[in-house]
N, C-alpha and C positions, 0 to 999 in steps of 0.2 A: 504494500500500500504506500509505503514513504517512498517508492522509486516511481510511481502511478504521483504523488503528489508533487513531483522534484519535475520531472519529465513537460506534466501537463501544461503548463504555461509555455515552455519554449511550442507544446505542440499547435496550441491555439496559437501562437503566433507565426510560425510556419502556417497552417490550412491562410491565416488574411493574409499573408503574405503572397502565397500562389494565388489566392482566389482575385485577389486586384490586380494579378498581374493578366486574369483571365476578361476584366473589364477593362484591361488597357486603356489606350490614348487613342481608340477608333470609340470608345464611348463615353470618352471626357468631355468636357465642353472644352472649347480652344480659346479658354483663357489669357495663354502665355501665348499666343499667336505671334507673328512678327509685325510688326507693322510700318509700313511700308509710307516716311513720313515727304510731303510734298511742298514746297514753297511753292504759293501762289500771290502774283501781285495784283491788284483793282485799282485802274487808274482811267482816267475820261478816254477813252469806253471802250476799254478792252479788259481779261484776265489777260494774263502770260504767266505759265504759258499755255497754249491751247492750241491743240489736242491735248490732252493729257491720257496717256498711255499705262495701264493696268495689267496686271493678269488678271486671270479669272479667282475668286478664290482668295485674292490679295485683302488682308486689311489694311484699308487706306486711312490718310489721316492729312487732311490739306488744311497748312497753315496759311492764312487768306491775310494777308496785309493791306490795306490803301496805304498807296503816295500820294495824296491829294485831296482827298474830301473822304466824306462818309459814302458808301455803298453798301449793296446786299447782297447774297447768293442764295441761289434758291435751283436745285436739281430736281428732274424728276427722279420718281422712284422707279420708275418703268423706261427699257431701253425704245426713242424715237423708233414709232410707229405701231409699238405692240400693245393691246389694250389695256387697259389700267386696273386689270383685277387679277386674281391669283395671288402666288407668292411675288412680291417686290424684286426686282435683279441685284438693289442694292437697300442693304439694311444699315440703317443707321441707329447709333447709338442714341441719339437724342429726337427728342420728336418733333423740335425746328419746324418751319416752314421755310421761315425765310433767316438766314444768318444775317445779322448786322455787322458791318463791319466798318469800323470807327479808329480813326487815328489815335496811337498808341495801344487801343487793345486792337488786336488781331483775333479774327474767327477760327476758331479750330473745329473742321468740320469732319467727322468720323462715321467712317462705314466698312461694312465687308461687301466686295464686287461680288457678287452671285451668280448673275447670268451675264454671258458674253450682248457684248450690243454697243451703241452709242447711244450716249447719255445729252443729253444739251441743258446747259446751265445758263443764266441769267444774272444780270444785274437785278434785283427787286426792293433798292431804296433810287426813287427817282434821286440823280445825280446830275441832270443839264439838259440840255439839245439833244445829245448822243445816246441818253441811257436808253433807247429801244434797240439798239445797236450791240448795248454790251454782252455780248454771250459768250461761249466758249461750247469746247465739248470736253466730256470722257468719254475714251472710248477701252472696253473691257474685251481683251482676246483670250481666247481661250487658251 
């Protein structure tokens, strides 16, 4: 019995030990992900830079600065031309609509690219003459 009492704790910890090695990291969430960080600038009436170029699968993370005034960004969730229901191509961390983007704080806008496609993004704080102009793309490759 004192060798059954001595034993049993290394043996429960051995059985978690294999058994989490049996729910691995295909059923973890991807917390520790990499993420995949981007300078972006806002200035009368363009981002730069744009295109911006993805993998599929990438956790992105675009730091959005203005030189010059106040701006906004505003992505769809759905890649240009596919309909706007189902799972989203790109999931964001925050539920935003539109990111403000204001001299000295800069927008940090975060997502995971889902589904391959082009993205088109927007200016959405009117900015001047030009702000129907301001767009840019993502574009997500598999």
């Amino acid at each position: 019995m004192r060798i059954v009492k001595r034993f049993f704790p290394l043996f429960l910890a051995f059985i978690f030990f294999v058994a989490r090695g049996f729910a691995g990291p295909a059923n973890a969430p991807q917390t520790n992900q990499d993420v995949r960080v981007i300078e972006v600038t806002a200035k009368k009436y363009e981002f730069n830079p744009s295109p911006i170029h993805v993998k599929q699968g990438t956790k992105v993370q675009l730091k959005i600065t203005p030189l010059d005034r106040k701006h906004g960004f505003k992505i769809s969730l759905y890649p240009d031309g596919a309909e706007a229901k189902g799972d989203p191509g790109l999931v964001f961390s925050s539920s935003e609509d539109c990111f403000e983007i204001s001299e000295g704080a800069p927008a940090v806008v975060e997502f995971v690219a889902r589904t391959p496609g082009t993205y088109s993004f927007k200016c959405c704080k009117h900015c001047g003459l030009g702000h129907g102009g301001m767009k840019g793309q993502l574009i997500v490759e598999p």
